[in-house]
VODREN-790207 format. One record per residue (C-alpha): residue in one letter; residue number from 1; x, y, z. Coordinates in Angstrom, 3 decimals. Example, Ala and Ser with C-alpha at 12.3 -4.5 7.8 and 13.67 -1.06 7.14 Angstrom:
! residues 2
aa A	i 1	u 12.300	v -4.500	w 7.800
aa S	i 2	u 13.670	v -1.060	w 7.140
This chain:
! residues 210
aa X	i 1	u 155.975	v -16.311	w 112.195
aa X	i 2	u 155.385	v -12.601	w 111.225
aa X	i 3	u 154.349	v -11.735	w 114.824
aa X	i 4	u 157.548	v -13.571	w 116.038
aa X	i 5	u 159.424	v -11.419	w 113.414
aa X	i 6	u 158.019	v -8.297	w 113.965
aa X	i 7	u 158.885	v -9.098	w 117.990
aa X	i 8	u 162.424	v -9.356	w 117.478
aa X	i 9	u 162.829	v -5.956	w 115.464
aa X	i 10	u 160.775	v -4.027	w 118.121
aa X	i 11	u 162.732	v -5.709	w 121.253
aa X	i 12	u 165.976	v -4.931	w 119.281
aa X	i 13	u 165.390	v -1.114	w 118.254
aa X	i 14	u 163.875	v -0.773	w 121.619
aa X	i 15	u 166.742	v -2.402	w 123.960
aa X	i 16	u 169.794	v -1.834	w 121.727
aa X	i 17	u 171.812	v 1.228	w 123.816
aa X	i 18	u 171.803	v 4.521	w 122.310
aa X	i 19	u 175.763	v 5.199	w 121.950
aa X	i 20	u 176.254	v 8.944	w 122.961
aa X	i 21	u 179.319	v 10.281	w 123.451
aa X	i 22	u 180.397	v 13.095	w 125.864
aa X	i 23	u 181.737	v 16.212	w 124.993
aa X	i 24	u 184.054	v 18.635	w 126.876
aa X	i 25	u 182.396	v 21.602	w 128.285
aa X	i 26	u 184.681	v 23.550	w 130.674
aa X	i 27	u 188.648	v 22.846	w 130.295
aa X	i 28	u 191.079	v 24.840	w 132.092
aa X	i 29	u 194.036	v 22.476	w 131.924
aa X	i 30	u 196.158	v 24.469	w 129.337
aa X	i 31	u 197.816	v 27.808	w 130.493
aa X	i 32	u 199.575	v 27.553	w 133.765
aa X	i 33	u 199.994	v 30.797	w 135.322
aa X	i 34	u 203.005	v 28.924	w 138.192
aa X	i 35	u 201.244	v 30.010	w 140.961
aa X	i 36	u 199.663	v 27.834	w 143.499
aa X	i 37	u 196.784	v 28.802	w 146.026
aa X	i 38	u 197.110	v 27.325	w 150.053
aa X	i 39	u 193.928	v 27.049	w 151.316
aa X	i 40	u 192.734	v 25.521	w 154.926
aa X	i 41	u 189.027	v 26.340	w 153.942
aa X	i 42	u 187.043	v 24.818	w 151.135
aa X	i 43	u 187.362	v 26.826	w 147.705
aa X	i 44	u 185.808	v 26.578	w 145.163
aa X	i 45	u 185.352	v 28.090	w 141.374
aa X	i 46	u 182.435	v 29.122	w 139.672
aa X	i 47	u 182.389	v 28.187	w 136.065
aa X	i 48	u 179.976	v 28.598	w 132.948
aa X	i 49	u 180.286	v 25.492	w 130.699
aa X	i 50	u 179.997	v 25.608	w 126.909
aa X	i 51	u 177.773	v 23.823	w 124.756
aa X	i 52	u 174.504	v 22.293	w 125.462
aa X	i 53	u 175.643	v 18.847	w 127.169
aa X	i 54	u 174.424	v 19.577	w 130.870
aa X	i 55	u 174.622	v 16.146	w 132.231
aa X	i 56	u 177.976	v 16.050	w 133.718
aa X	i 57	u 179.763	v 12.426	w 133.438
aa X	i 58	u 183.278	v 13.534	w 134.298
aa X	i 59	u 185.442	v 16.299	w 136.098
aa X	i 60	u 188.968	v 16.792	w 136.879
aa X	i 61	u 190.542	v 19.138	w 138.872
aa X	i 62	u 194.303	v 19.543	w 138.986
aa X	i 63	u 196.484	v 19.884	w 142.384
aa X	i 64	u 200.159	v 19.847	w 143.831
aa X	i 65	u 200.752	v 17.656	w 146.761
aa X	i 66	u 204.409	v 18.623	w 148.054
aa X	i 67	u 204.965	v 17.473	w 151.740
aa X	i 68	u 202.393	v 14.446	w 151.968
aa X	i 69	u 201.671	v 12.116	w 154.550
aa X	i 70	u 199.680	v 9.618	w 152.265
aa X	i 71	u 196.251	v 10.763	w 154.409
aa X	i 72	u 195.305	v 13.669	w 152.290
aa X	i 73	u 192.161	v 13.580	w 151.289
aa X	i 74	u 189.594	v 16.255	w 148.700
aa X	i 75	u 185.940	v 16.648	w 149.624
aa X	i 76	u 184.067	v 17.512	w 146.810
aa X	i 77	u 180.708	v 19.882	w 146.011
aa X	i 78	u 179.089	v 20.987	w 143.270
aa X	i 79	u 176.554	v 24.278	w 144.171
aa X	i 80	u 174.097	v 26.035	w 142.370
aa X	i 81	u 175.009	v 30.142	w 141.784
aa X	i 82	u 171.657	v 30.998	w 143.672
aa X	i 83	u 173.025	v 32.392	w 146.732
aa X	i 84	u 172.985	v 36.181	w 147.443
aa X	i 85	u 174.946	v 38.030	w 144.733
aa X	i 86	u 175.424	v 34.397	w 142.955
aa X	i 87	u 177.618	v 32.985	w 145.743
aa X	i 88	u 177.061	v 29.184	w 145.889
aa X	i 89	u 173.671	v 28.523	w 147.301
aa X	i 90	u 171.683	v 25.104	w 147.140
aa X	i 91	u 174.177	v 22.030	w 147.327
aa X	i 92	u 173.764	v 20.130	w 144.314
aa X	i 93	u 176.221	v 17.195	w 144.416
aa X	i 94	u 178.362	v 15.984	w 147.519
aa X	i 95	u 180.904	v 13.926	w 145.719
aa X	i 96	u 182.514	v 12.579	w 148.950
aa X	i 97	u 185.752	v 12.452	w 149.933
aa X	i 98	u 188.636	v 10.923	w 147.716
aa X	i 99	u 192.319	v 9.915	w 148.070
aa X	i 100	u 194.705	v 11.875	w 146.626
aa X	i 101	u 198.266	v 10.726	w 144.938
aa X	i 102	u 201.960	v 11.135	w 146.434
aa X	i 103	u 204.185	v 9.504	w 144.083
aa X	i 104	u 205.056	v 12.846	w 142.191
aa X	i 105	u 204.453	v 16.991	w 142.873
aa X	i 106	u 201.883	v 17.278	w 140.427
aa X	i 107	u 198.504	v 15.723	w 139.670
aa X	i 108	u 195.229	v 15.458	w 138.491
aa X	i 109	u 191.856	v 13.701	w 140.482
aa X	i 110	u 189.981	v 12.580	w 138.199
aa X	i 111	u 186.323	v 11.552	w 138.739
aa X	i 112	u 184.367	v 9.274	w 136.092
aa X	i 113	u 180.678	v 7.391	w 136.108
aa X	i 114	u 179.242	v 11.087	w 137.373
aa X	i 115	u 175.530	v 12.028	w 136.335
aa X	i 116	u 174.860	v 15.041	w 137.392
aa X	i 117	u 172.470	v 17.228	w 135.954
aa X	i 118	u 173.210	v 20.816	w 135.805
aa X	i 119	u 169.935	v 22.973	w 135.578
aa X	i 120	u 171.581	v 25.723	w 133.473
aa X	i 121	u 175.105	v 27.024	w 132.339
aa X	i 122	u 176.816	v 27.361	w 135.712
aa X	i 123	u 177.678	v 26.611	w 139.055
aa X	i 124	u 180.440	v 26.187	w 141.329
aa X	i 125	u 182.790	v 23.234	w 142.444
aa X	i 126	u 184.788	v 23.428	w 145.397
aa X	i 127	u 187.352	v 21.092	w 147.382
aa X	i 128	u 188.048	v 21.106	w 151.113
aa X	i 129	u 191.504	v 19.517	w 152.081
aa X	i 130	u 191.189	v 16.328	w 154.644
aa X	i 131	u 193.361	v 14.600	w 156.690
aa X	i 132	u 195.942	v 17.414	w 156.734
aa X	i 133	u 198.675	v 18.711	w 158.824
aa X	i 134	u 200.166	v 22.491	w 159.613
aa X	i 135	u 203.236	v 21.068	w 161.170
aa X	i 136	u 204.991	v 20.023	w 159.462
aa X	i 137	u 202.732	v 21.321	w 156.461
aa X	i 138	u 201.234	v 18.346	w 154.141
aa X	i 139	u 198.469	v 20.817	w 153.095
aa X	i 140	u 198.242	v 20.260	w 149.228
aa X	i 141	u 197.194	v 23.046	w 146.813
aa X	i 142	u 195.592	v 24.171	w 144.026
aa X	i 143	u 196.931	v 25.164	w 140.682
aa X	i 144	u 195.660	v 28.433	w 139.365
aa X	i 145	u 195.370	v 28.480	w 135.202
aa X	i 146	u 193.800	v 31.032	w 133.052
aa X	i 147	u 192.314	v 31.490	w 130.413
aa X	i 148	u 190.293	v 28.802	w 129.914
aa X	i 149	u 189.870	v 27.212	w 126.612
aa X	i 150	u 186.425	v 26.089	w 126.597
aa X	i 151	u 183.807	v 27.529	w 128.570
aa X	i 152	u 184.695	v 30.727	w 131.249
aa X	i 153	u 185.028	v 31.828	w 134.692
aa X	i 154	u 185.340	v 34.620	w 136.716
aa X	i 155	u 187.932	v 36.512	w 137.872
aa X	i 156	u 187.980	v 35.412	w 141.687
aa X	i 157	u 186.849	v 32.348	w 143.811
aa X	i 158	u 185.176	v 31.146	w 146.230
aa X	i 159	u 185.795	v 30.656	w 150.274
aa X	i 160	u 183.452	v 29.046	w 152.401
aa X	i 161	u 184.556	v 29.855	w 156.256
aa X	i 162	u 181.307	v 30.339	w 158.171
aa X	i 163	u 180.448	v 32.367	w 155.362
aa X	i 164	u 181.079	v 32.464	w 151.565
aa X	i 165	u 183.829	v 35.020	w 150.615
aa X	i 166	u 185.615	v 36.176	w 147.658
aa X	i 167	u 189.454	v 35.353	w 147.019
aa X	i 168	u 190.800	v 37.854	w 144.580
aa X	i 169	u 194.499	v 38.824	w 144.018
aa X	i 170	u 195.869	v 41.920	w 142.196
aa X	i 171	u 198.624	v 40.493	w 140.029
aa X	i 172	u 196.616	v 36.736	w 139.080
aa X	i 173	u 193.649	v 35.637	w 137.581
aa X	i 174	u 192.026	v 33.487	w 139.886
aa X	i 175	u 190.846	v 30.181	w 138.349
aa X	i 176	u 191.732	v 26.885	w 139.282
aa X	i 177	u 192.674	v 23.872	w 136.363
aa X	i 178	u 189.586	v 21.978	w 135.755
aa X	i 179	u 188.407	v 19.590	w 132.918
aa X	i 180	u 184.314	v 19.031	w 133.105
aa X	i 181	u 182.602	v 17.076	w 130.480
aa X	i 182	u 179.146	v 16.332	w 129.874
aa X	i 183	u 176.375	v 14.555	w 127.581
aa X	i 184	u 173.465	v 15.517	w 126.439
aa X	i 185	u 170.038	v 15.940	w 128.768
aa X	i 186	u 167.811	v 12.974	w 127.860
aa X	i 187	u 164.506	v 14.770	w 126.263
aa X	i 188	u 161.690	v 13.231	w 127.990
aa X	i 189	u 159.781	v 12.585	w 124.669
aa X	i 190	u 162.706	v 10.006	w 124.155
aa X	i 191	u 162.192	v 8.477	w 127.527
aa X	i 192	u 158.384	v 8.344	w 127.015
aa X	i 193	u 158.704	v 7.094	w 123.647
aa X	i 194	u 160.773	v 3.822	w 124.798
aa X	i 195	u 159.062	v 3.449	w 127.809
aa X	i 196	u 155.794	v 3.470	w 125.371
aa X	i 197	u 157.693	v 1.115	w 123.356
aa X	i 198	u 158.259	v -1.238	w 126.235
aa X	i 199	u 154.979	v -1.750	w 127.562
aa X	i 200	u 153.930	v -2.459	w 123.760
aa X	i 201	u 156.417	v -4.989	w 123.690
aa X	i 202	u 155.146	v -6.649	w 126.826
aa X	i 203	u 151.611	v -6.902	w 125.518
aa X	i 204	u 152.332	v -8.014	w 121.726
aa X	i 205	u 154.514	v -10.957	w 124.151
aa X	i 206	u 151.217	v -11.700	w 125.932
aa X	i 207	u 149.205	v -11.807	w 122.917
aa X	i 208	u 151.623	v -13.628	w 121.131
aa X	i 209	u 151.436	v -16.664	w 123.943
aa X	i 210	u 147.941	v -16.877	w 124.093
């Protein structure tokens, strides 16, 4: 009876979820400069989060779709700074390709479920436009905010045609409106100490038949 006791605490500290709760490490929803950015090439922003939660579960990136067709479409990529001069370098994430809204001007794509590890405190996200048209125009756009109000970004962006490029204007900052949020990195003392755990639990479960 003790050995079927002491089986039932182990297999319940051991399989009961951990409950962890992400926090919001980038956010540049809050002030709108009114100024939108037209782009045919994909551009991107490079962005250093806050905190220490580097395993990215949700982003959201805000955009204005005026003349839509209902075919629009935003690829999205998530690069590592470790190109020359800290352009994007090694693709990290390719988030595919998602629909984007046309019932009002203004919106925001958001993207949940995500784990993505981020091997540091930056690195770039960028969208390239799908599935538009130059005439008549359905090319959506991006909504430039600054400052943001948790983490930071630089003072320019990034365009990828053929090459990568830097967009910087004299009168705007340039960073696009962006939420990112993030949990902590699993420490692999924790994963080694369930996965200890586990194959303990399997053996006393053995024994216990026998």
């Amino acid at each position: 009876m003790k050995k079927l006791t002491f089986i039932f605490i182990l297999s319940f500290l051991l399989l009961t979820p951990t409950i962890v709760f992400s926090a919001t490490v980038y956010d540049n929803t809050t002030y709108s400069l009114g100024v939108n950015l037209y782009a045919t090439d994909q551009v991107g922003d490079g962005v250093t989060l806050a905190g220490s939660e580097r395993l990215i579960t949700e982003f959201m990136f805000g955009y204005a779709n005026a003349n839509k067709t209902g075919m629009e479409k935003a690829h999205i990529r998530f690069y590592l700074n470790d190109g020359q001069d800290g352009q994007p370098g090694t693709l990290l994430k390719d988030l595919g390709s998602y629909s984007l809204q046309t019932d009002t001007f203004y919106h925001d794509l958001i993207i949940t479920g995500l784990t993505i590890l981020i091997p540091g405190d930056t690195f770039t996200w960028t969208v390239e436009w799908e599935n538009f048209q130059l005439n008549p125009l359905s090319l959506p756009v991006f909504r430039l905010f600054d400052p943001p109000t948790i983490g930071s970004s630089g003072d320019f962006l990034w365009q990828y045609s053929g090459s990568w490029g830097k967009i910087e204007t004299t009168n705007y900052f340039d960073n696009l409106s962006a939420q990112i949020k993030a949990e902590p990195v699993p420490e692999p003392a924790t994963m080694l100490l369930i996965g200890s755990g586990l194959i303990g639990l399997a053996g006393l479960r053995k024994k216990f038949k026998k």
